[in-house]
C-alpha positions in Angstrom: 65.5 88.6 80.5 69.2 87.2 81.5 71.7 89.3 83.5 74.4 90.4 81.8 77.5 91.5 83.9 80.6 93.7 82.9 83.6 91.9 84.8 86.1 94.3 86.1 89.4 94.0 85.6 90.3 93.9 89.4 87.5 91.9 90.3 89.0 88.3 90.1 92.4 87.5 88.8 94.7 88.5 91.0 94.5 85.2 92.7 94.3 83.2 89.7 97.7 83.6 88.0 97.4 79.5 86.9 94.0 80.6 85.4 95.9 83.5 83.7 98.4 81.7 82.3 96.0 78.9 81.3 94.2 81.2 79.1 97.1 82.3 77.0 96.9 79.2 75.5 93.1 79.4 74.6 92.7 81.5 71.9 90.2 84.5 73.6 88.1 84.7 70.0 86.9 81.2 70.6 84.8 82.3 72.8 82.3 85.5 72.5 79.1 85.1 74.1 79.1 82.7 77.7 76.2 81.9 79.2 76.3 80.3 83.2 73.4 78.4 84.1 73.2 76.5 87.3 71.9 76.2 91.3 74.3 77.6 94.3 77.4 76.1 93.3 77.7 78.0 90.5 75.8 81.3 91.8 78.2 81.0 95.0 75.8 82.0 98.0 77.7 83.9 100.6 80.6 84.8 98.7 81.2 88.9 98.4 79.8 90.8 96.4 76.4 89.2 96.5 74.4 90.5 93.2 70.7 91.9 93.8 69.5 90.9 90.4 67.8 89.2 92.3 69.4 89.0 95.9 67.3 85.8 96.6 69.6 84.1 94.3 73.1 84.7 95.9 74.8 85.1 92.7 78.4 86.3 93.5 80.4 88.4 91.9 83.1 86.4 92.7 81.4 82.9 91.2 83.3 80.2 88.9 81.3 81.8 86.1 83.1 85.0 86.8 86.5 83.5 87.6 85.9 81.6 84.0 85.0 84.8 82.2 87.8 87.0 83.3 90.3 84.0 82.3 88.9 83.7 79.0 89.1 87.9 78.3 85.1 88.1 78.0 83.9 91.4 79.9 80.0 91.0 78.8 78.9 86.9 79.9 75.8 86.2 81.3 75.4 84.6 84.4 71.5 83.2 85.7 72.6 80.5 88.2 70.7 80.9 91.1 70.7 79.3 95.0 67.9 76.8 95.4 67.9 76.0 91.2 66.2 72.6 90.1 66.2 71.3 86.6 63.1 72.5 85.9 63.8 75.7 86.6 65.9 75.9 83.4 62.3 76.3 81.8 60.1 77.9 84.3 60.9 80.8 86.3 62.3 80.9 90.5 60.3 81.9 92.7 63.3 84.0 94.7 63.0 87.3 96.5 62.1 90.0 95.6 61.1 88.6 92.6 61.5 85.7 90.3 64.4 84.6 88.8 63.4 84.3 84.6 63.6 80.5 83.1 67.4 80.2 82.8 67.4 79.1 79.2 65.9 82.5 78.2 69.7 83.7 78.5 70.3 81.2 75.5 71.1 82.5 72.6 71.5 81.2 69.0 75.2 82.4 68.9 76.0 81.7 72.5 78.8 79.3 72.2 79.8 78.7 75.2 77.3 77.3 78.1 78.0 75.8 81.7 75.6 74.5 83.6 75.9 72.8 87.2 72.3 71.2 88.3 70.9 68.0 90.0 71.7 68.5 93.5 68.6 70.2 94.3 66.9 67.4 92.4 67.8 65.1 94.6 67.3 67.3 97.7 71.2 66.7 98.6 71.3 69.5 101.1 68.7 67.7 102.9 71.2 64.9 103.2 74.3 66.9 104.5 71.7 69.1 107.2 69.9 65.9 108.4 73.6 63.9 109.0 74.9 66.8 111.0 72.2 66.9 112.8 71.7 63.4 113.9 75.6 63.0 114.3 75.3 63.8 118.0 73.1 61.0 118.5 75.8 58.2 117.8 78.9 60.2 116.6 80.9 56.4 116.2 77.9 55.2 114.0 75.7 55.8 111.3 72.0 57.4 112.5 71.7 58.8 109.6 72.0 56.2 107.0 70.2 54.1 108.8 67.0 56.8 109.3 67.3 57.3 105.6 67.3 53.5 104.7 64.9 52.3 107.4 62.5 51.1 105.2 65.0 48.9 103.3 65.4 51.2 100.4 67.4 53.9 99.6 65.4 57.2 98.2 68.9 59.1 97.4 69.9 56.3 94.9 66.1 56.2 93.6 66.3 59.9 93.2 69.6 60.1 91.6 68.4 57.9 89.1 65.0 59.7 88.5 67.0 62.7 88.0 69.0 61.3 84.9 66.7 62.0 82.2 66.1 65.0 83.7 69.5 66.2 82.8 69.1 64.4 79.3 66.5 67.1 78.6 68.9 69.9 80.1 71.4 68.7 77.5 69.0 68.4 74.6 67.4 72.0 75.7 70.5 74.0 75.6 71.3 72.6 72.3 68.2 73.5 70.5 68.8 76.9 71.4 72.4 77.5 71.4 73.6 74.6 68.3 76.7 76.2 68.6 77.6 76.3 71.9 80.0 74.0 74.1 78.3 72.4 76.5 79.9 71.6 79.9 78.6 69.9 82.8 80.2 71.4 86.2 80.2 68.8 88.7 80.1 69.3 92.3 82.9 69.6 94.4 83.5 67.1 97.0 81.9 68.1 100.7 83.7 65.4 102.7 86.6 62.5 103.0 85.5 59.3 101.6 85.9 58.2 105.5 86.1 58.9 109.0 85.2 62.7 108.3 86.2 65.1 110.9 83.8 65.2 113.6 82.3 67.5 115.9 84.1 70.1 113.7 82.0 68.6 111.2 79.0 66.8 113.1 78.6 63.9 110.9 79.0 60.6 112.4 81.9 58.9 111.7 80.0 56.1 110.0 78.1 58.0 108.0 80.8 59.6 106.0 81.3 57.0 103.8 77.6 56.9 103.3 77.3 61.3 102.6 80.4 60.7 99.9 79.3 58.0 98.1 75.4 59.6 97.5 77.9 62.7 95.6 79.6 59.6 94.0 76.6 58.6 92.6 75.5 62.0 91.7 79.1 62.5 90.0 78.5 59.7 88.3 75.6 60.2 86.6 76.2 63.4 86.0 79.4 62.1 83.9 77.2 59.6 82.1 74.5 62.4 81.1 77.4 64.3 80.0 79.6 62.1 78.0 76.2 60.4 76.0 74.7 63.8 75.3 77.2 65.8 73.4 78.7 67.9 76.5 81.5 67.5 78.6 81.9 66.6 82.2 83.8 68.8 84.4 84.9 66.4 87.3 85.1 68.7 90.4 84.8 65.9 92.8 87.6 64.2 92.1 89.7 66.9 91.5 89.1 68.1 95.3 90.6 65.4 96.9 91.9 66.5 100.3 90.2 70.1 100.2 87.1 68.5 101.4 84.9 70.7 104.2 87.4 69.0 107.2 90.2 70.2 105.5 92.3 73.7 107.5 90.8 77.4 106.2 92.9 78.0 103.1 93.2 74.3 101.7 89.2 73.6 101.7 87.2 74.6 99.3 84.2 74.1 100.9 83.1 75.3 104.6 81.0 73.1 106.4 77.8 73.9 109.4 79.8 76.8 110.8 82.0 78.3 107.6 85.2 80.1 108.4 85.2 82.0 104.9 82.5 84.0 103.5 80.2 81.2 102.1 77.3 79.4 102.6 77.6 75.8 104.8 78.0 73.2 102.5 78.8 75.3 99.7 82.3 76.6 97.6 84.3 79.3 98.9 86.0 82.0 96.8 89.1 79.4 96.6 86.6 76.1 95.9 85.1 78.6 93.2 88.7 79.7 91.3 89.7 76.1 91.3 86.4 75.1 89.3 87.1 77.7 87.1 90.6 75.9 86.6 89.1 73.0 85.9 87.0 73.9 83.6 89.6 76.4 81.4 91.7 72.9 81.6 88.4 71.6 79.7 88.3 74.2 77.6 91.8 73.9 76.3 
């Protein structure tokens, strides 16, 4: 069963007057029944009000989905994104707390025309990535420990993974469309977590050299990702590149994403209310 949620009209848009006057243009009847599917950066971990249904999948209240909705004039969406979300949990239910999260595509409906959907980065085990650099950044905070852990054996398993992941998101695409024929179809991408070099360290405790290792793995995701998208019938909502300079070394207030010790109610690594209005932007801008 999907979760259907009743946005309030105070809830979101008082900080969103671009996404208010964005959706003037967009005529509201185009849209009538949105469905969010998707892993923490669409459920928004950490960012108030946390939803119970269920808690263990830190679905916000205050979410892209949500910013999206209220900007297009829908009050009754459906939003199943949930923290910790792989591809094949599109299909087969989340084990989350205090119970499981249903197979996301069961919120699909044959009239659903509108569906985002922001997956892969658990695929690919991407957190791993950012937790394991900041963590071995002490060790040589001029070099790059961590790519060279990760690559020791000559290979390197993010690319490999990244790559297995593509038809992955083929069947994604090919699932939502069987069951909502109808619906738009866009990929969210990720926004972007750090600089494409130097990075910001100890405030961020990636080595230095390792930046340009950490952003060009998202690279890669973003760019499959885009590929998937643009083959597949959908469209790709580039959030990467459209974060330039609001990156997780950026002050409070310009990023939108907090890194290992966040200094805005979110999760490390992850959107904060701000990171999550400005995806909504870009996607309305989609939209249009």
């Amino acid at each position: 069963m999907s979760c259907r949620v009743a946005v309030t009209a105070a809830a979101t848009v008082l900080a969103l007057p671009g996404l208010a006057s964005t959706a003037a243009a967009t005529p509201v009847s185009v849209v009538t029944r949105y469905v969010a599917l998707g892993d923490s950066y669409a459920s928004g971990p950490g960012i108030p009000a946390q939803r119970t249904d269920p808690a263990g999948c830190q679905r916000s209240t205050h979410n892209y989905p949500a910013f999206l909705a209220k900007a297009l004039g829908i009050g009754d969406y459906t939003d199943v994104s949930c923290g910790g979300a792989r591809t094949d949990n599109m299909t087969v239910p989340q084990p989350v707390w205090p119970g499981p999260n249903p197979a996301q595509f069961d919120a699909l409906r044959p009239d659903t025309n509108l569906v985002t959907v922001t997956i892969g980065g658990n695929d690919i085990n991407i957190g791993d990535l950012w937790l394991t650099c900041a963590r071995l950044g002490s060790t040589d905070p001029l070099g790059n420990p961590c790519q060279r852990q990760i690559t020791a054996s000559g290979t390197d398993p993010y690319a490999q993974r990244i790559a297995t992941v593509a038809p992955k998101i083929v069947r994604v695409l090919e699932g939502i469309r069987q069951r909502s024929p109808r619906a738009r179809v866009l990929v969210v991408g990720y926004l972007r977590v750090l600089p494409s070099a130097a990075g910001c360290y100890p405030v961020l405790p990636i080595a230095r050299g390792d930046v340009p290792y950490v952003d060009g793995v998202e690279q890669e995701l973003t760019a499959m990702l885009a590929r998937q998208a643009n083959d597949h019938g959908a469209v790709f909502v580039d959030s990467y590149t459209r974060s330039l300079g609001h990156d997780a070394c950026q002050q409070p207030g310009v990023r939108w994403v907090e890194g290992t010790t966040p200094a805005s109610a979110a999760s490390p690594f992850h959107p904060n209310a701000l990171g999550m209005q400005e995806v909504a932007s870009f996607t309305l801008d989609m939209l249009k």
